[in-house]
C-alpha positions as CSV (number, residue, x, y, z in Angstrom):
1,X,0.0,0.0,0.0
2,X,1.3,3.1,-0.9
3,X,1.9,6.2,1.8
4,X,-0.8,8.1,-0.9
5,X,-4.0,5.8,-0.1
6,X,-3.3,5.7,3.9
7,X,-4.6,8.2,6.7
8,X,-1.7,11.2,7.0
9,X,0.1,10.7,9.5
10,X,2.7,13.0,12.1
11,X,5.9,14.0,9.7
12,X,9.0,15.1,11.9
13,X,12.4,16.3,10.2
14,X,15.4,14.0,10.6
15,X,18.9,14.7,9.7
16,X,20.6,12.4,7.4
17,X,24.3,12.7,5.9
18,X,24.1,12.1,2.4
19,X,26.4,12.5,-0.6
20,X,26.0,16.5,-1.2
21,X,26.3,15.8,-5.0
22,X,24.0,12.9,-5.4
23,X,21.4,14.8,-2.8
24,X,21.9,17.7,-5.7
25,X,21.3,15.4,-8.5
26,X,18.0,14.3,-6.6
27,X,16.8,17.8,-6.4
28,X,16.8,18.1,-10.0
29,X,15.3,15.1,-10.9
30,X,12.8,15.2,-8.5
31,X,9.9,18.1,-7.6
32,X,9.6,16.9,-3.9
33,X,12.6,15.6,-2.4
34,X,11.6,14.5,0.8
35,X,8.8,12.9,-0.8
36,X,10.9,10.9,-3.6
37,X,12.9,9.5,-0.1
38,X,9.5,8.8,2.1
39,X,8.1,6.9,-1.1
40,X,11.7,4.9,-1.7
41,X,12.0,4.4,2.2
42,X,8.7,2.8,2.3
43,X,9.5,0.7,-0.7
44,X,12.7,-0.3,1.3
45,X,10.5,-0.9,4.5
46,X,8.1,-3.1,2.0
47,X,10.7,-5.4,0.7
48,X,12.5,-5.9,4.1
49,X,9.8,-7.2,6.0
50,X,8.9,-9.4,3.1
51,X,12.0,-10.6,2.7
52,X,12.2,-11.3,6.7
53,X,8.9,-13.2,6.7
54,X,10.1,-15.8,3.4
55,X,13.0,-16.4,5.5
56,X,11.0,-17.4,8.4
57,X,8.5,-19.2,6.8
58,X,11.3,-21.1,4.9
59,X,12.9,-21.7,8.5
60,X,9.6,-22.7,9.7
61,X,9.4,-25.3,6.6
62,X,12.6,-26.9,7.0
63,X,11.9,-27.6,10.8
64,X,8.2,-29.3,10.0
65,X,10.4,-31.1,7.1
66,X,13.1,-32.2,9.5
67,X,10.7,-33.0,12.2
68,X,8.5,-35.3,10.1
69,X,12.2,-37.3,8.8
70,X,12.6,-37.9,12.7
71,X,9.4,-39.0,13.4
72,X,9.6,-41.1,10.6
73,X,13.2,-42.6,11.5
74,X,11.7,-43.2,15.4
75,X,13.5,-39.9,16.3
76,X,17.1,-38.9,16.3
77,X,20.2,-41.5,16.3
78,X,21.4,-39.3,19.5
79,X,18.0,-40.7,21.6
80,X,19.3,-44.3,21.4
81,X,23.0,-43.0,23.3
82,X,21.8,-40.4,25.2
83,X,23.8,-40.0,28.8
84,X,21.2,-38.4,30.3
């Protein structure tokens, strides 16, 4: 979902040290500046999180994979010479 179709929310400045040509460069290119980086940032933000949840649902996948080749072997070699 874009920031353009949500409820507007609080906007506070932040300082950021940027490349002072490539911040220039920006400026040109683009009518809103602090807009162009709230739009990429959220992009960023986007592709994180669903990056973070593949990983753990892969994670989860291999564990319900591994757990079903125990259960299927009668558990784990290390039961059977456990010291415990």
């Amino acid at each position: 979902m874009s920031t353009s179709q949500t409820a507007p929310t609080r906007k506070r400045p932040v300082n950021l040290t940027l490349n002072d040509d490539l911040v220039q460069q920006a400026k040109v290119l683009s009518g809103n500046l602090s807009a162009t980086v709230e739009e990429l940032l959220t992009e960023y933000v986007t592709r994180e999180r669903n990056a973070r949840q593949e990983r753990r649902q892969a994670a989860e996948a291999s564990c319900r994979e591994w757990n079903a080749v125990l259960d299927a072997m009668g558990g784990s070699f290390a039961d059977d010479h456990s010291t415990l």
